[in-house]
N, C-alpha and C positions, 0 to 999 in steps of 0.2 A: 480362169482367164482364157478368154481365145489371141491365138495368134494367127495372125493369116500369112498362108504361106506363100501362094500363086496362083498365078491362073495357067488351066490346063485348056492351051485354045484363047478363047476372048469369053467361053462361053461357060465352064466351069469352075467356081474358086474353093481353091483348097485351105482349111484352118484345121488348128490340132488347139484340144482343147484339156489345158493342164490346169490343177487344184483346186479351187472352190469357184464354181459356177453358180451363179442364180439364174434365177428367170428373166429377171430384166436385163444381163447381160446378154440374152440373146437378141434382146432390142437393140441395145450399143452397137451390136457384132451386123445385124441386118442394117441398119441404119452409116455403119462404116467407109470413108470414102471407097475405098478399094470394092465394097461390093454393091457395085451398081446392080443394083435387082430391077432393074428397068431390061437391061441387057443381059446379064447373065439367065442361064438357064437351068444350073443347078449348084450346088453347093454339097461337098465333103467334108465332115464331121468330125475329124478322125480323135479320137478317146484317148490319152495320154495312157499308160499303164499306169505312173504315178498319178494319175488321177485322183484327187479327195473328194469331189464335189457328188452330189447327190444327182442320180440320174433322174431323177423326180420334179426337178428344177429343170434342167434340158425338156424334158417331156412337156413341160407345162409354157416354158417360153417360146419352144419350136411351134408350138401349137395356136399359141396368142399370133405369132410371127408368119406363119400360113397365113390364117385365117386376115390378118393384116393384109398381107401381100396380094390375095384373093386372084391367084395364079393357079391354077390346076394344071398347067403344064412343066411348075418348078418343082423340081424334086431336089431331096437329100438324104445322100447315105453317109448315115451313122456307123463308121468302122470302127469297131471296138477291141478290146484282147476279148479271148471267146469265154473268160471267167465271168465275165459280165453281159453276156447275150439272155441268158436266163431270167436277168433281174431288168434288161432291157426291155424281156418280151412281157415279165407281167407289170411294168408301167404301159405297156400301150404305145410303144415309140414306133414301131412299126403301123404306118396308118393302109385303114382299106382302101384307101380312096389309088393307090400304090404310091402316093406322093413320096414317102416315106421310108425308106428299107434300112435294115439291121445287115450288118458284113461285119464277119471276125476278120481280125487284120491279113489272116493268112488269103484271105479271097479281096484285097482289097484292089486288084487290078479288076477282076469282075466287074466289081463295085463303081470305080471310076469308069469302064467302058459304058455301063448302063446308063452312067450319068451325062454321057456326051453322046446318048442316041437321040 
């Protein structure tokens, strides 16, 4: 389930995403009044530690959800606990295109500054 927390600015929205995710929730979540993806310019990911849900499913819906949005200048960082970067990077969630980036929660101010350049 995502929860959306704020916007950082007009231009960044923050959600934390706790227990079983699918892939079609990340349509709900894109699709959500609060995230006008007309206006925003990037989106915060951030990974619950309780987390249950399969990063395999985020991978696959963030990816439908790009490719939807067909925006090359929206990004989103996925901030996670750093137990899970490993299993992040061999899904693919980090994309070339640098849409995409992987942040352990301990860098997660980085993470947010990159997002409102």
């Amino acid at each position: 389930m995502f929860h959306i927390q704020g916007k950082s600015g007009n231009a960044v929205q923050s959600v934390r995403a706790t227990g079983t995710i699918m892939a079609s929730d990340l349509r709900e979540l894109f699709e959500h009044s609060d995230m006008d993806t007309d206006t925003l310019k990037a989106v915060a990911i951030v990974i619950d530690p309780d987390f249950d849900g399969y990063l395999a499913e985020i991978a696959t819906g963030l990816r439908k959800e790009l490719r939807r949005l067909n925006r090359a200048d929206f990004k989103v960082a996925l901030i996670m606990p750093e137990n899970m970067l490993k299993e992040a990077a061999l899904m693919r969630l980090a994309s070339e295109s640098g849409q995409v980036r992987l942040c352990p929660e301990a860098q997660s101010a980085q993470a947010m500054a990159w997002l409102a350049e």
